[in-house]
Each structure stands twice: as C-alpha cells, then as structure tokens.
N, C-alpha and C positions, 0 to 999 in steps of 0.2 A: 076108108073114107069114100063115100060115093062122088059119083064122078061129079053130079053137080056142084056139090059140095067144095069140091077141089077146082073145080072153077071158078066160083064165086070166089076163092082162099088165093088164087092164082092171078085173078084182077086187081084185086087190091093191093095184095103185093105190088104189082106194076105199078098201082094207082101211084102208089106212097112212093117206091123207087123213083117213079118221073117227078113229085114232086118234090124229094128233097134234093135231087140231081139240079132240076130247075133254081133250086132256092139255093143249092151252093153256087151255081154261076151267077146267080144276082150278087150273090157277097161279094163276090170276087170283083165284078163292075163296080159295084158302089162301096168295097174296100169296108165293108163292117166285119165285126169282129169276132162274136157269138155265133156260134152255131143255134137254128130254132132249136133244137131241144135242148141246150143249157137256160138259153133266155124263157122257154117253160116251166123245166125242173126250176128255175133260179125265182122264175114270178111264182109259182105255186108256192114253194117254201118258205115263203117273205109273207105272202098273203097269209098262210095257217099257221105260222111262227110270231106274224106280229100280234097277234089276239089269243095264240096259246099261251101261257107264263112261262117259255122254256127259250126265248131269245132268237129274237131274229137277227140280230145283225150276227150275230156268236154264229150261225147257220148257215148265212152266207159268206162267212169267211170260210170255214171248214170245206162247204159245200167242193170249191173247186182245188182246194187242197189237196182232197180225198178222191177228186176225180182226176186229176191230172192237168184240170185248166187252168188256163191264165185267169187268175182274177180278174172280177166283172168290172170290177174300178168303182169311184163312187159317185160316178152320173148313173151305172145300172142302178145301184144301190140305191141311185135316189130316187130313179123313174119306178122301180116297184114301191116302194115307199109311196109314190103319190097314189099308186093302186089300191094301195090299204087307205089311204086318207078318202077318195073315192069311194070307198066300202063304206067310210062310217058313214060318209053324207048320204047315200041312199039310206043305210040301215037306220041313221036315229035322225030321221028327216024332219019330224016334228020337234027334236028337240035343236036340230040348224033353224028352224022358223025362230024358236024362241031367243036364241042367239043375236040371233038381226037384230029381231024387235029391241031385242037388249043393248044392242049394241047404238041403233040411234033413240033408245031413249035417253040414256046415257049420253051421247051426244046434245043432246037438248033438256038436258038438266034435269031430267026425272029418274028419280033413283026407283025402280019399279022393281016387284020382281024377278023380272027379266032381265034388268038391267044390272041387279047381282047375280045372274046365274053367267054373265057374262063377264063381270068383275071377276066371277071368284075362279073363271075357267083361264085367263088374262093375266092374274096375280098368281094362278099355280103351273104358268108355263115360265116364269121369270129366270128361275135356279138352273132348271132346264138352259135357259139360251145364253145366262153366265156362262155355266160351268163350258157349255160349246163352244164359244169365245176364247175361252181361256185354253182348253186344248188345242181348238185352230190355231191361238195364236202362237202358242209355245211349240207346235208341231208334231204333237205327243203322238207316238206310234203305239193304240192299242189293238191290235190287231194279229194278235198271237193264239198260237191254239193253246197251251201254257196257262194263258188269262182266263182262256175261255173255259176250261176244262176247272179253274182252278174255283172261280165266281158261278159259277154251275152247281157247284157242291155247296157254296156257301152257302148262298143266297136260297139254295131250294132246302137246306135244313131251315133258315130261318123263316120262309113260309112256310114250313109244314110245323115248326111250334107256337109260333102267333098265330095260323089259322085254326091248329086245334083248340088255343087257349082261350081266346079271345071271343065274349061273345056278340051276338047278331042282335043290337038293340038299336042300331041308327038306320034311318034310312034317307033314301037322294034328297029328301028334302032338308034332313040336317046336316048337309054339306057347307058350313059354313066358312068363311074367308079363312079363318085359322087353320082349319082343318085342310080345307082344300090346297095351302099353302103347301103344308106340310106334304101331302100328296105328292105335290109338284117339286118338292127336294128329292123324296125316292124315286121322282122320275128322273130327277140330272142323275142320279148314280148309275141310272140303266146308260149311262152316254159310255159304261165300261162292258165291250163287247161279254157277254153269257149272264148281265145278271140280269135281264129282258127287261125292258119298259112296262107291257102290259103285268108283269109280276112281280116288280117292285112297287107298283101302284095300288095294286088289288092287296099285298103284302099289308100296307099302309094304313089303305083303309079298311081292313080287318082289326089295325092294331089301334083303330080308332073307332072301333064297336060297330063296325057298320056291314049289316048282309052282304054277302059273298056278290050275289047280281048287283046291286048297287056298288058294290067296289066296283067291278069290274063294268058298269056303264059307264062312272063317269074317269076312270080309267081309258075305257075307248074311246070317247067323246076328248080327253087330255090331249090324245094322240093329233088332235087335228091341227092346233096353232102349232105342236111341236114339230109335225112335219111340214107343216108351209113354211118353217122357220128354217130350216135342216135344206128344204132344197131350196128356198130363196140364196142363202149364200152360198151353197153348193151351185147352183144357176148363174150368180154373179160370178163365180169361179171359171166357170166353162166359156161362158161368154167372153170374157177378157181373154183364156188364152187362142178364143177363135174357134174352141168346137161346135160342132151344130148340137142344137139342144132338142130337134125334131130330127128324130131320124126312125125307120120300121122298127131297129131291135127295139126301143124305147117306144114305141106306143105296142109294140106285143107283149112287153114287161110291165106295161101300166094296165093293162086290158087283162089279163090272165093275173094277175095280183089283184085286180078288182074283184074277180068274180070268186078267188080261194079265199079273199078276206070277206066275201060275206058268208062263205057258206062258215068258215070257223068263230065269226063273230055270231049266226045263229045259234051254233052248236055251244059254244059256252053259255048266253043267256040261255038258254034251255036247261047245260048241264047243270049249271051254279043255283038252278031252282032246288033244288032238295040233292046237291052231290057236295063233296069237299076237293080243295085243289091236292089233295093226295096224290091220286095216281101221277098228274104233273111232276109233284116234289119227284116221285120216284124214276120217270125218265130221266130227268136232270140228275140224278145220284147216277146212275146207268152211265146215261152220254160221259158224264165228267169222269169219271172212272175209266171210263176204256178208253178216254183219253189220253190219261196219265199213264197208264200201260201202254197205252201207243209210246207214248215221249220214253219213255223209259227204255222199251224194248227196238225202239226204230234205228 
C-alpha cells in the first residue's frame, strides 16, 4: 500500500474511532439503549423488508436474536415503521394529493372519484385494526422464530402458485370496494410475524386478476393508514407508561428506514414491470428452512 494511501486509510479509521467513542459516552449520559449500528442495520432492514414480500417484522425479530441483542422493543419497531410510511408519502405523492381531495369530498358529501379511492383505501384497512385489537387485547405472543420460519414457507409457496396461475387482466383502476376489502383481510393475516404485509397484499391482488405493479402499489399505498394505526396505539402506549417518544435512536431509525424504503419501493415498481415475485418465493423457502434446522439442531 503506498504511503499515501495509508494515511488517508489511517484517518478515517481515527475519524470513525473518535466518533463512535463519542457516540457511546453520549449513550451513556442520556441512558439510550441501542447501539448506532444496530439502530442502522435495524432501520435499513425494516425499510427493504417492508416493501420486499419476505416480512419485516419476522426480520426484526430474528435480526437481534441472531446477533446477540436485546430486542429493539416495539416503540423501535414502530419508529422504523414510520420510516417506511415516510417513504410512501414521498414515493406516491400524487396519489397522497388524491387522497386528501378524497378524503374532504367525502367529508362534504360528494362521492367523487377520489372520494372512493379513499373509501376503498379506509374500508381495506378495517380487518387489519380488528384483528390488532384483538391480539392487543388478548396479549397474544407472536413473536417466535418457530412462527416465523414456519409462515415463511407457507405463505411463500402460496404466492408463488397464485402468481404463477393467475392472470394479469385488472388494473389500479379496478380496484373496487370488494376487492380492495379483500385485500385488506390478507393484510390483518401479515399481523402474524413472517407472513409480510407487502406479500400477503400483492398475493391477493394477483388472486384477484390484477398486474403484479398494481398489486403491489396499491399494497404500498395500504401500508400507510395501517401504520398510522400500529403506531398511534403503540404511541398511546408509551405515553401512558412515561417513555419519551422523541428521543435520537428514534429519529436515526425513522430517517434511515425512510431512505431504505424508497430505494426498495423503487426497485419493486421497476422489478414487477416485466419480472415475477419468484425469486422472493425462493428466499422465504431458504430463510424458513435454515430456520427449522437452526431450531432443530440449536
């Protein structure tokens, strides 16, 4: 290595040493809890898992299983989560405009079509905030590697034979109330860590004739009342037992999950133009598998 070379390779090392030196005595004053690079690795993989069909919350449970950490808990869980929400509103901006409009014409009695494209986004987040209701309320622990490994396998053989069978004759404009219902049932199923949100959605609307990109837009676009819903009472949660809800790890986990979930929410509208959720299916066969062989052999 020439010597310049090795100086420039010899400063930065310092650089990074003094800064993460620095950034662990700030923990330690203000008593947070994360290390920055779990709360990176933890925002990046939430961002590119929530808009891959291969589950993010299944992801982040794993994640610090497999690395040794204490679980994020689920105020991380839900500050990356607003990351990804973050992502769609920049990425389908013009279709949050048409939302609004929909939303106060609807308010003033004009049924427009904006005013159903808001109805039927409203009416397919319903099952979704049931069914979370009902586990909140019951207390239901799903949060195993077991489940995750188990609904991994299932769920991705059952997209990969509906999306090979099924064909591409609907499109986002024939997204209607029934259909989008429906939608928003195999979205409460994703409330069971590994069977993902974004792929039981796109799953759905494939079994209901509609192009791969259209499942999967208005699949992204689902995602946003469901996670304003997911951290409003997870929020009310925090609040009541006195945590702070602003704190640095949670705006570095909302900020670095904004910017992983748009680069994966491009890269799908892009793939889903002339590709099949395939290779997907086959990670999920993969992950679930050397799962089970973990459990088995651990």
């Amino acid at each position: 290595m020439k010597q310049g070379s090795h100086k420039a390779f010899d400063f930065f090392h310092r650089l990074r040493y003094r800064f993460y030196h620095k950034y662990h005595i700030y923990q330690e004053r203000k008593g947070l809890r994360l290390l920055l690079e779990q709360i990176f690795l933890l925002a990046i993989i939430q961002g590119l898992t929530e808009f891959l069909p291969i589950s993010s919350s299944g992801h982040l449970i794993l994640l610090p299983q497999f690395m040794g950490w204490e679980d994020q808990g689920l105020i991380m869980d839900v500050a990356v989560h607003v990351g990804t929400l973050g992502a769609v509103l920049f990425y389908f901006w013009r279709e949050v405009i048409q939302l609004t409009i929909g939303f106060f014409n609807l308010v003033t009695g004009r049924f427009t079509k904006q005013a159903r494209f808001f109805l039927n986004l409203s009416l397919a987040t319903v099952p979704a905030v049931i069914l979370g209701s009902l586990i909140s309320y019951f207390g239901l622990e799903l949060r195993s590697i077991g489940l995750v490994a188990s609904t991994s396998i299932f769920f991705g053989i059952l997209m990969y034979i509906i999306d090979q069978r099924s064909p591409q004759i609907n499109t986002f404009k024939e997204m209607t109330l029934g259909r989008g219902f429906l939608v928003g049932c195999a979205q409460a199923l994703a409330l069971i860590p590994g069977t993902s949100r974004s792929g039981a959605c796109m799953t759905m609307g494939r079994l209901l004739g509609f192009e791969r990109r259209d499942a999967a837009r208005f699949s992204f676009l689902l995602s946003m009342p469901a996670i304003i819903a997911a951290a409003t009472h997870t929020g009310i949660k925090v609040v009541q037992s006195g945590e702070s809800l602003i704190t640095h790890e949670l705006l570095i986990g909302i900020g670095v999950s904004l910017m992983s979930g748009l680069v994966a929410i491009h890269f799908m509208m892009r793939w889903l133009q002339k590709s099949s959720l395939t290779p997907f299916v086959i990670y999920r066969l993969f992950l679930g598998g050397a799962l089970l062989l973990w459990i088995a052999f651990a």
